[in-house]
C-alpha positions as a Markdown table, in Angstrom:
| # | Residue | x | y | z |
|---|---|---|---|---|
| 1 | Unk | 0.0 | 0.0 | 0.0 |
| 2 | Unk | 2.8 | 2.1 | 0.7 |
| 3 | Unk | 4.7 | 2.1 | -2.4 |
| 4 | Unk | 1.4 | 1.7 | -4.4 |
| 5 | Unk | 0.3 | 5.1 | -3.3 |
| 6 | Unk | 3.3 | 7.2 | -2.7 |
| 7 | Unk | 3.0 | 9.5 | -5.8 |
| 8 | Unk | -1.0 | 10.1 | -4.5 |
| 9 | Unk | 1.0 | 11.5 | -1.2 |
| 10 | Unk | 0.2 | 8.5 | 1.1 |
| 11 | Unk | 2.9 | 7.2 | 3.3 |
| 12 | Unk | 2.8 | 5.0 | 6.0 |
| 13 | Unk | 4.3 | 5.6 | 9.6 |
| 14 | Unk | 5.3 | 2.6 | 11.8 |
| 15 | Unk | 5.6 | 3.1 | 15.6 |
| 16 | Unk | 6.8 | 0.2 | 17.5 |
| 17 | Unk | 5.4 | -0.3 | 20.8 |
| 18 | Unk | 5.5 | -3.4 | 23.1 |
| 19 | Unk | 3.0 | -3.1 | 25.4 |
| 20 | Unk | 1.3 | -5.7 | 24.0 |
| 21 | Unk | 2.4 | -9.2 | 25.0 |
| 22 | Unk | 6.3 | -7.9 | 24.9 |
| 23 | Unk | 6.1 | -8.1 | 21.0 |
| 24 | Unk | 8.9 | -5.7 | 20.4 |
| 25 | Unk | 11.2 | -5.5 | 23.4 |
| 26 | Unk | 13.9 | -4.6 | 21.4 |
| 27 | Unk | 16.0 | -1.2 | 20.5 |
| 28 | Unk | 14.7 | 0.6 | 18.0 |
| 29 | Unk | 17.5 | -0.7 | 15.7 |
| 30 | Unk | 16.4 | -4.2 | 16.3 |
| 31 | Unk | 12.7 | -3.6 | 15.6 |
| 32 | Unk | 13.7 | -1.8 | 12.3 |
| 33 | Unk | 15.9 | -4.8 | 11.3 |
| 34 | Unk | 13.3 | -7.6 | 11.9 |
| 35 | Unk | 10.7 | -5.4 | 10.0 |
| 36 | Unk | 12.7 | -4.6 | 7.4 |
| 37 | Unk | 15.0 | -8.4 | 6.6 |
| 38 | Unk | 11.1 | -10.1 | 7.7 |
| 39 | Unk | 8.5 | -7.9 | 6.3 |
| 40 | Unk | 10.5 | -5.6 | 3.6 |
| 41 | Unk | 8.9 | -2.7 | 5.2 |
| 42 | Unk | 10.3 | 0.2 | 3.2 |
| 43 | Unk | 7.7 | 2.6 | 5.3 |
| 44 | Unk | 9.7 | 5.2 | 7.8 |
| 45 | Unk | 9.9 | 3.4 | 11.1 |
| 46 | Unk | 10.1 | 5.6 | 14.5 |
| 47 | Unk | 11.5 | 5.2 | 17.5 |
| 48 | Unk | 9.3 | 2.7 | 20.6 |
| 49 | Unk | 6.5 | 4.4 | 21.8 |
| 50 | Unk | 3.9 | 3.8 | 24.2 |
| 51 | Unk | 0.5 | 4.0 | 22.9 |
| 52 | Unk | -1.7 | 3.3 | 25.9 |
| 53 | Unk | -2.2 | 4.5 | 29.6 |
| 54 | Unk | -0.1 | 7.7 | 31.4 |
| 55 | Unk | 2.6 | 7.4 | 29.3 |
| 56 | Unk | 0.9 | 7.8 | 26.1 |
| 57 | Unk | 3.0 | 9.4 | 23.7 |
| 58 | Unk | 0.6 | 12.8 | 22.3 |
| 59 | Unk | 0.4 | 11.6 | 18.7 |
| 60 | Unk | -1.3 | 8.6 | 20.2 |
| 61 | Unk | -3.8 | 10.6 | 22.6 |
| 62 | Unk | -5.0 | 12.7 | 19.7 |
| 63 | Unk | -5.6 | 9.6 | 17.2 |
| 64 | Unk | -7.2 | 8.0 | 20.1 |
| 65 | Unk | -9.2 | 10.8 | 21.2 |
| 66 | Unk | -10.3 | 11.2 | 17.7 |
| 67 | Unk | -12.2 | 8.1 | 17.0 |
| 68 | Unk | -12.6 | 5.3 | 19.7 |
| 69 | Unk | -12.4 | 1.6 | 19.1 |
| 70 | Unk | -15.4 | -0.9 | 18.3 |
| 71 | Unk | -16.1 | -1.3 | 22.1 |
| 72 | Unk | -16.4 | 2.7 | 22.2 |
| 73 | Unk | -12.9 | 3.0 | 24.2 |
| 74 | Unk | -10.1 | 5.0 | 22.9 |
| 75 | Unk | -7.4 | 2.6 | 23.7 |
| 76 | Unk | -5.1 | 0.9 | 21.7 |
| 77 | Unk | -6.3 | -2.8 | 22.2 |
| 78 | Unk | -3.6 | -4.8 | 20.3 |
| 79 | Unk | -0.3 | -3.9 | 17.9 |
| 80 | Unk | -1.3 | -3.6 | 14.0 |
| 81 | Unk | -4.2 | -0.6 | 14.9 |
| 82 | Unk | -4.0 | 1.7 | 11.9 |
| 83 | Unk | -5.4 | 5.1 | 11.1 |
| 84 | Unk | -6.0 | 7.3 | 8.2 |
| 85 | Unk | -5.0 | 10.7 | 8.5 |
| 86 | Unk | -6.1 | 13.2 | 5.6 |
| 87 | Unk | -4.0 | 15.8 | 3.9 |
| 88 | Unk | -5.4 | 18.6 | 5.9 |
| 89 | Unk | -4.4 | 16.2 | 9.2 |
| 90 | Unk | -8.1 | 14.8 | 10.1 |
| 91 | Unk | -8.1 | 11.6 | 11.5 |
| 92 | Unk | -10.6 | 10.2 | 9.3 |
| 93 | Unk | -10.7 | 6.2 | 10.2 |
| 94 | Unk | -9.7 | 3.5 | 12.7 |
| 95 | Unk | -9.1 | -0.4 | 11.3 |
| 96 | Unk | -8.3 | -2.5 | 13.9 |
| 97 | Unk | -5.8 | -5.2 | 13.6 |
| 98 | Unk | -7.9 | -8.0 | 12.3 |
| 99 | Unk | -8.7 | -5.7 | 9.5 |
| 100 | Unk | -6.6 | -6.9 | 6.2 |
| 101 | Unk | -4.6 | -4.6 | 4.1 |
| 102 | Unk | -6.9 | -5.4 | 0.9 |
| 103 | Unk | -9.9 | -3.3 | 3.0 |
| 104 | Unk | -7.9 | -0.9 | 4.5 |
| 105 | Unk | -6.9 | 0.0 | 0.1 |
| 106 | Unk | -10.4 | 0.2 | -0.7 |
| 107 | Unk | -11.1 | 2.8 | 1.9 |
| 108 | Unk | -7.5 | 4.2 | 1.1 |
| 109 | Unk | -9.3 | 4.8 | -2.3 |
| 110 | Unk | -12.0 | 7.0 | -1.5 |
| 111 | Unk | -9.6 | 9.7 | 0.1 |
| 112 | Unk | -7.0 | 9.7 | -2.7 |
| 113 | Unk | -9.4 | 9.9 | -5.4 |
């Protein structure tokens, strides 16, 4: 999806965190070597953040803030939680992770058309 739409002026942003079941616990070079040499992620990678509870980095608190999860709760509830941010910096939707790629593009779509 990434490369597919970079020349529309989509990009996507990964942000490690492990407070999930200790699924990244390691440095932030680490993380960017498994998902690079595993997943070929060519996507900008950033540093380990927290996404959940007091230590909530603010990019997080605003995403979550902006729309709330199925259950109606604005936390994070597993890794792989995505948003779509417009160009004008809207959050406009929340997939959670059991959501596939494939209907994450077809949404992707409607905002890049």
């Amino acid at each position: 999806m990434h490369e597919d739409n970079a020349e529309k002026g989509f990009t996507v942003l990964g942000f490690p965190c492990n407070q999930f079941g200790a699924q990244e616990p390691g440095t932030n070079e680490e993380i960017l070597e498994f998902a690079r040499s595993k997943f070929d992620v060519t996507f900008p990678m950033f540093s380990k953040i927290e996404v959940n509870g007091d230590g909530a980095c603010e990019l997080y608190q605003l995403l979550t803030s902006a729309i709330s999860n199925p259950e109606g709760k604005p936390d994070i509830a597993w890794n792989f939680t995505k948003f779509l941010i417009d160009g004008d910096g809207n959050v406009v939707e929340r997939f959670e992770p059991g959501i596939a790629p494939e209907e994450i593009a077809v949404k992707l779509e409607t905002y890049l058309s």
